[in-house]
PANU-935307 format. One record per residue (C-alpha): x, z, y. Coordinates in steps of 0.5 Angstrom, whole numbers, plus 500, padded with zeros to 3 digits. Layout:
BEGIN
XZY ...
This chain:
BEGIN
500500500 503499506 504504512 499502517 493502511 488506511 484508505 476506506 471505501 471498500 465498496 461501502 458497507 457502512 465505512 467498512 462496518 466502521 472499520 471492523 468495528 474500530 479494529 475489534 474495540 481496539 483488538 478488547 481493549 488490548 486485552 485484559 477483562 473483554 469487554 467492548 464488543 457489540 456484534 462478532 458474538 463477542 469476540 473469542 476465535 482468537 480475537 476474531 482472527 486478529 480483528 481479520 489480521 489487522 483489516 489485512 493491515 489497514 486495508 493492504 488486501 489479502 482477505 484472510 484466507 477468503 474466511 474460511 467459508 464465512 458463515 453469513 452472520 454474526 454482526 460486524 455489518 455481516 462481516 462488513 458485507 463479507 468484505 465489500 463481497 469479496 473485494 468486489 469479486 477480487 476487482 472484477 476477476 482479470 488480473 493475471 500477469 506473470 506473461 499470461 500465467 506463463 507464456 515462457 515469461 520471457 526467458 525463452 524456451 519452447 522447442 521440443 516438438 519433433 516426434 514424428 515418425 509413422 
C-alpha cells in the first residue's frame, strides 16, 4: 500500500462517495477562482482526472483506465457507485499468476515438438 493510501471501504458506496467528495474539494481548493464542487458537473475535465488520480492514490487501486466508459451519472454517489462496481469485479476475476500467464515461468523451455515424417 502506498504511503498516501487510506483504508476505505471499497464496498461501501457512502464511504467511497465520502472520499470522492473530499478529494474534489480538495482538488477546487488548490485552484484558484473554483468553487467548492457540488456534483461531478462542476469539475472541468482537468480537474476530473485529477480527482481520478488522487482516489488511485488513496485507495492504492488502478482505476483510472477503467473510466473510460463512464457515462453512469453525474453526482459524485454516481462516480462513488462507478467504483464499488469495478473494484468488486477486480475482487471477484481470478488473479492471474505470472505461472499461469506462462507456463514456462519456471525458466525452462519446451522442447520443439518433433516433425513427423508422412
Amino acid at each position: 500500500m502506498s504511503e498516501n493510501a487510506t483504508k476505505v471501504d471499497l464496498t461501501n458506496v457512502d464511504d467511497v462517495e465520502e472520499m470522492v467528495r473530499e478529494i474534489a474539494r480538495m482538488i477546487c481548493a488548490e485552484q484558484p477562482d473554483m468553487p467548492e464542487p457540488e456534483s461531478l458537473r462542476d469539475l472541468d475535465s482537468f480537474s476530473v482526472v485529477q480527482v481520478l488520480l488522487e482516489v488511485e492514490n488513496t485507495t492504492d487501486r488502478k482505476l483510472l483506465e477503467k473510466f473510460e466508459d463512464f457515462t453512469e451519472g453525474e453526482e459524485f454517489r454516481d462516480l462513488a457507485a462507478y467504483i464499488v462496481k469495478i473494484v468488486a469485479e477486480e475482487d471477484a476475476a481470478p488473479a492471474e499468476t505470472p505461472a499461469s500467464a506462462a507456463p514456462e515461468a519456471d525458466g525452462a523451455t519446451p522442447e520443439p515438438e518433433a516433425e513427423t515424417q508422412a
